[in-house]
C-alpha positions, 0 to 999 in steps of 0.5 A: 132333920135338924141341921147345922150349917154355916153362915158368913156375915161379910164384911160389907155387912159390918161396914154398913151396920147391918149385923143386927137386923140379919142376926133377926131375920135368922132368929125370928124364923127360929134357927137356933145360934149354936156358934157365932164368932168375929174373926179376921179371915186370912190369905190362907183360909180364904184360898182354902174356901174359895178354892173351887174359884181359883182359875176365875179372874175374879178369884184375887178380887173375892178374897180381897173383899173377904179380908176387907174387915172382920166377919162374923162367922155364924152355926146356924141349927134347925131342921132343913137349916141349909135349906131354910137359910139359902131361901132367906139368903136369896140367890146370889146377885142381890140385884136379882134376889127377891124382895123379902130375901136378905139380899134382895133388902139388902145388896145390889151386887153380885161379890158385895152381897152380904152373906155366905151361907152353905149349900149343902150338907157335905159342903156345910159340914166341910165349913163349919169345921174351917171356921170353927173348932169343936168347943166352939158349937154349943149344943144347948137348950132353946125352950121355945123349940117346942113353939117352933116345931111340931113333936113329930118334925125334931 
């Protein structure tokens, strides 16, 4: 089933450079880019986001990084694409993800670990809506989809 979901380029990943060779890993695995954007998230959004965080310790702590630099705020499209992007992403703790995985090239730490990415249909959708309007999703036509996918898979 194609899928929409949404991916946060933290701002770690701007500070070191790294943008580009993310944007790759989700490109050559042929997830199609229907929305992407910089923005600067705020107090705000991010207690909204982080909500179920709100009682840990670390909750100040995750939004502070959050806001230390512009984002890049990415709707990902492809079957199973919730699905496909966390096993790129690998777990969370980049110390323990598996080589081959985002974070486990990329992060050493459990909070400065790259990427957010979606969990799950219901919260994706709940996502995509908080960083981005309607006009900002694009439905477009990527010709190679049919060197991506089999007839029967779209």
């Amino acid at each position: 089933m194609i899928e929409k979901t949404l991916v946060l380029l933290k701002p770690g990943t701007l500070q070191r450079g790294l943008v580009g060779s993310v944007l790759t890993r989700f490109e050559r695995k042929g997830l199609h880019i229907v929305g992407m954007k910089m923005m600067q998230l705020s107090d705000e959004l991010l207690s909204e986001h982080y909500s179920h965080l709100r009682e840990k310790s670390f909750f100040q702590r995750v939004k502070d990084s959050m806001m230390a630099a512009p984002v890049i705020a990415l709707c990902l499209e492809g079957v199973d694409a919730i699905e496909v992007v966390r096993n790129l992403t690998g777990v969370t703790n980049g110390r323990n993800a598996l080589p081959g995985t985002i974070r486990g090239d990329l992060s050493m730490s459990y909070q400065e670990n790259i990427i957010h990415a979606s969990d799950g249909p219901d919260t994706a959708k709940e996502e995509l809506k908080r960083f981005f309007k309607n006009d900002e999703i694009f439905d477009w036509s990527e010709t190679s989809i049919n060197f991506i996918y089999c007839s029967d898979e779209l």
